[in-house]
C-alpha positions as a Python dict, from the first residue, in 0.01 Angstrom:
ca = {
    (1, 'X'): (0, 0, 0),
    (2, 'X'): (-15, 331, 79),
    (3, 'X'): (-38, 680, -149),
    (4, 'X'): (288, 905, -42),
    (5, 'X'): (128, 1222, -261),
    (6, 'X'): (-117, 1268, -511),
    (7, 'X'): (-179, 1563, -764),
    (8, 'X'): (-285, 1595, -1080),
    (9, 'X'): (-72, 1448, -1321),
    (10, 'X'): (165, 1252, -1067),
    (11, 'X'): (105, 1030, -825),
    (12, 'X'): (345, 842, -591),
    (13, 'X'): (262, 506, -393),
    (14, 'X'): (441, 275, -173),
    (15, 'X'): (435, -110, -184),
    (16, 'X'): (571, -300, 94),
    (17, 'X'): (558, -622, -106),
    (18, 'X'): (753, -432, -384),
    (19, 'X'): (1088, -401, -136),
    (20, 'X'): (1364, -543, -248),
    (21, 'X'): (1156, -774, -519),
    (22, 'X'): (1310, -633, -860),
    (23, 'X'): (1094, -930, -1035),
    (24, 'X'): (806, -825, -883),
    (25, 'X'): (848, -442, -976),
    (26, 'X'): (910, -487, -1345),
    (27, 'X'): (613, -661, -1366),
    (28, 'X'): (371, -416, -1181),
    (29, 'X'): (565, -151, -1436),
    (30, 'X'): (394, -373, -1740),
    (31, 'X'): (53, -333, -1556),
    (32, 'X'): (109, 45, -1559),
    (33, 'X'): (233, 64, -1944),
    (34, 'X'): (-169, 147, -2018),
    (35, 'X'): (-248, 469, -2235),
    (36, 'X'): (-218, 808, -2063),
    (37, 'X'): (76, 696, -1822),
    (38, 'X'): (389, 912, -1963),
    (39, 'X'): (637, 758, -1695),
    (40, 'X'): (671, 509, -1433),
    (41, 'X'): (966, 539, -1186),
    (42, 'X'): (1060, 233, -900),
    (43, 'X'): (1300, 187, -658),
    (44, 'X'): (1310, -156, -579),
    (45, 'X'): (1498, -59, -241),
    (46, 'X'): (1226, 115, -95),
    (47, 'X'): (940, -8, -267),
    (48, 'X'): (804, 355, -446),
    (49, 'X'): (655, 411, -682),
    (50, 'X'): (578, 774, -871),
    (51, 'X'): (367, 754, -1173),
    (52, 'X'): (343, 1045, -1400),
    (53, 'X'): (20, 1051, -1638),
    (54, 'X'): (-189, 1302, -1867),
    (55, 'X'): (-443, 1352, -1596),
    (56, 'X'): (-705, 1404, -1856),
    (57, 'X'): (-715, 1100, -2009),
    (58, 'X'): (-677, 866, -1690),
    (59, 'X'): (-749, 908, -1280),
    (60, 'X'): (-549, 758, -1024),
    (61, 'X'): (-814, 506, -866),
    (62, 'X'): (-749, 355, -1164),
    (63, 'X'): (-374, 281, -1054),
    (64, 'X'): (-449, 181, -749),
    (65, 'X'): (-708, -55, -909),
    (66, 'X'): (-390, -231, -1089),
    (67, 'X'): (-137, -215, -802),
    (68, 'X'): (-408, -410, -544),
    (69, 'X'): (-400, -722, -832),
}
């Protein structure tokens, strides 16, 4: 996993076990479905991942927290 770009309030990610595994990226968008997280967009095709949250009420270490389980 690496983080593409991070600012406040969006933050985009890149699985390589996420790549063509649709299965496998609808559940990691139930791990994200947490409070403060407005929107979670995948593509299954290239493995990304952009998360858009209310940067007040949650940080991104917490993300990556929940993608590395």
């Amino acid at each position: 996993m690496f983080i593409v770009h991070d600012v406040p309030g969006r933050l985009r990610v890149k699985l390589e076990k996420l790549k063509n595994n649709p299965l496998r990226l609808d559940k990691v968008r139930q791990m994200l479905s947490i409070e403060g997280v407005h929107r979670v967009k995948a593509n299954a095709m290239t493995g990304s991942i952009v998360i858009e949250y209310d940067k007040l009420s949650v940080q991104p270490h917490e993300f990556i927290t929940i993608l590395h389980d």
